[in-house]
N, C-alpha and C positions, 0 to 999 in steps of 0.2 A: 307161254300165252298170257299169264294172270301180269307178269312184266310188260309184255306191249302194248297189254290192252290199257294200262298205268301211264303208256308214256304218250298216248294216244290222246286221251283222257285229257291228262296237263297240257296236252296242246291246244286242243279245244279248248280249255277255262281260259287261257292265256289270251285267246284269239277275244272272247267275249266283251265287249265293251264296257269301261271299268263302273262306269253306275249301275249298270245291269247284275255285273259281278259280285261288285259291293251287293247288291241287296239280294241276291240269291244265294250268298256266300251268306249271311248273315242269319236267314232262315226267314226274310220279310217278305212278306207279296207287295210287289208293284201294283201303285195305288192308282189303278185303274178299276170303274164301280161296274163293267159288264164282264170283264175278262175275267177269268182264273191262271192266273200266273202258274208258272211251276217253280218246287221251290228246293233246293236243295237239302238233302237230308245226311245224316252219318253215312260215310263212304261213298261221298260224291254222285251218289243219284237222284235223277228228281222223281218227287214223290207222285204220284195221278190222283185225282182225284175218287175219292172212293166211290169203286162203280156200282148202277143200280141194278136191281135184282129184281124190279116190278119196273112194268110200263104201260102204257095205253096201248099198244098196239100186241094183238094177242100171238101165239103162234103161228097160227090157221091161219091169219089175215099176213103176216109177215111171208108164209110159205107163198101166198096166193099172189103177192104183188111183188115178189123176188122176180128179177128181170139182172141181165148184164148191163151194163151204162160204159159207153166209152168219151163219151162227149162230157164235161162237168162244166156249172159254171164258174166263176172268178172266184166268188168267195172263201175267205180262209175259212180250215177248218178251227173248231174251236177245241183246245186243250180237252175238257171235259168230252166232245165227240173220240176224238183218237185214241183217250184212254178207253175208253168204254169197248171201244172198235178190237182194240189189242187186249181187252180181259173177255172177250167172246170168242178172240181163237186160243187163248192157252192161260187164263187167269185160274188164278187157286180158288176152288169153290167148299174146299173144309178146313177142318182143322187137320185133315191127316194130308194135306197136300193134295189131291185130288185135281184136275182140271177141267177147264167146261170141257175139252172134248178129249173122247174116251182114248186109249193106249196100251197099248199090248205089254202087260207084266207091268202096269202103272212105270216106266221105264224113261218116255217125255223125252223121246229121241228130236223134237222141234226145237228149231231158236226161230225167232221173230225180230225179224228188225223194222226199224221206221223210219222211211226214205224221207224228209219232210222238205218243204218248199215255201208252202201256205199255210203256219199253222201259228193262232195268236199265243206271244207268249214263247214260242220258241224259234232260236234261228235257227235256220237253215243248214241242213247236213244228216248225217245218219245217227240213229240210236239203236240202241236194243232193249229189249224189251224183258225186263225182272220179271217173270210169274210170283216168284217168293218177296213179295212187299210190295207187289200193283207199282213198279217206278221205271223210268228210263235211264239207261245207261248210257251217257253220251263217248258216239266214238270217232264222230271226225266232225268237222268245220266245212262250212260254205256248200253253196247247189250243189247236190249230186244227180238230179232228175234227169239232166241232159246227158251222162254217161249211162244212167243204167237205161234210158230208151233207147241211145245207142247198142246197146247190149241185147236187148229186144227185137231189135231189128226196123230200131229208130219209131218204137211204138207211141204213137199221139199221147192215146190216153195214162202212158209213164209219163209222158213230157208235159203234160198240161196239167194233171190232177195234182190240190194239193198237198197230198201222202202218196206216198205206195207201202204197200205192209211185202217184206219178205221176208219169205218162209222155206225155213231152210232145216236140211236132215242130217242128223248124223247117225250112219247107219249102226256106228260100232259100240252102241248104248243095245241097241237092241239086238245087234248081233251075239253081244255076250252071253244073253239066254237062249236065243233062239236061232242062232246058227243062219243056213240061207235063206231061211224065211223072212229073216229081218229085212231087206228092200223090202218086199210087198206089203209087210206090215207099217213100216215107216210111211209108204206111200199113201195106205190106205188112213192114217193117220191124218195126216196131212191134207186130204180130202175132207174129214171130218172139221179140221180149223177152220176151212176156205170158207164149207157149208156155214158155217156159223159166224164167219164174218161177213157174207152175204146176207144171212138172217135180220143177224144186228143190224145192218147199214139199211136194209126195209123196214125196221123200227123204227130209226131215228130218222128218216127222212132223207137216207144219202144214196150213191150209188156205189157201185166196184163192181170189177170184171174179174175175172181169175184167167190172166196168160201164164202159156208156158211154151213160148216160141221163145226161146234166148238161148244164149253160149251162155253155158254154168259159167266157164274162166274167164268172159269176158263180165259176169256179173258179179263174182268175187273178186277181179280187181277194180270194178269202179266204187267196190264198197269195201275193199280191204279184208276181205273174208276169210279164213284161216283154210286150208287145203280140205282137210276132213270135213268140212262142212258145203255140201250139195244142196245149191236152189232148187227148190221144186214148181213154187209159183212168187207170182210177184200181183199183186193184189192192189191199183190206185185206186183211192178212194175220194170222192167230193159230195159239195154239193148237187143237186140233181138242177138244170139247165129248166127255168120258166116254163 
């Protein structure tokens, strides 16, 4: 697996456009004065911006205007939004590894990935998403939005938002301790991310839906996904529509 996901990897840098490359390779942000670029760090991931931990929008008011959005507008999302989106469903919140959301036997049977389309600062394709160092791990090149709504069952808001967050299980982290409990626990897990990338995205002013109308194998092959690993939801994310 730690092999493919290498040679996967090298594909993508290769595919990247060589001034882009050069200055990501380098460790420089593209000198753009709105944007936060992303920037390559030791072992070819890019780093997120460090996420925030206070905001203007409190709990109570997040729970209270949390709605589902299928409709988003044009706008890309901005690097600084998507990381923040991806450290509220599984970002490390101690020093003992801990994550925003809770886990049966601390065990972090989730991976996360990032379907992206419209997002400033980065192209187009799939990432996954480091809990340990806030970074993305790039794993493939070019659109993917249009397979995985076909995989959905040709779902709008996968095809038009510009992310989708997937969130995906793997039972046999938690099965190790807890035998057949582990489904329900992973799932119940998994529910805890969604809730909390819902939350976030009513802070910051966006929307997302939580589907889970798709063919697992038709969503691990438009994102390459390793066999042990089970979609649970698929989460696009945008701006909110005027």
């Amino acid at each position: 697996m730690v092999h493919r996901t290498r040679r996967r990897r090298a594909r993508w840098l290769t595919a990247l456009p060589l001034a882009l490359f050069v200055a990501l390779a380098s460790g420089c942000v593209v000198e753009t004065p709105t944007v936060v670029r992303p920037v390559f760090s030791q072992g070819g991931v890019l780093t997120l911006p460090e996420p925030a931990t206070a905001g203007e929008v409190s709990v109570e008011e997040a729970i209270h205007s949390r709605r589902s959005v299928r409709e988003f507008a044009s706008t890309a999302l901005t690097y600084d939004e998507v990381g923040q989106v991806l450290w509220a469903a599984q970002g490390v919140t101690d020093e003992s590894g801990h994550r925003a959301a809770p886990s049966a036997g601390a065990l972090y049977p989730l991976e996360v990935y990032l379907v992206v389309g419209q997002v400033q600062g980065l192209p187009a394709g799939v990432y996954q998403y480091v809990p340990d160092g806030h970074a993305l791990l790039p794993l493939a090149q070019h659109e993917r939005r249009e397979a995985l709504a076909a995989a959905a069952g040709g779902a709008h808001a996968v095809r038009s938002a510009p992310a989708t967050l997937v969130i995906v299980g793997v039972y046999e982290r938690t099965a190790a301790k807890y035998g057949e409990r582990a489904e329900r626990y992973v799932h119940l897990e998994a529910g805890h991310a969604a809730e909390n990338v819902y939350l976030e995205c009513a802070a910051l002013g966006l929307g997302t839906v939580s589907i889970g109308a798709f063919s697992d194998d038709a969503v691990r092959e438009a994102l390459d996904l390793p066999e042990e690993q089970t979609p649970l939801y698929l989460m696009p994310v945008g701006h909110l529509l005027p």
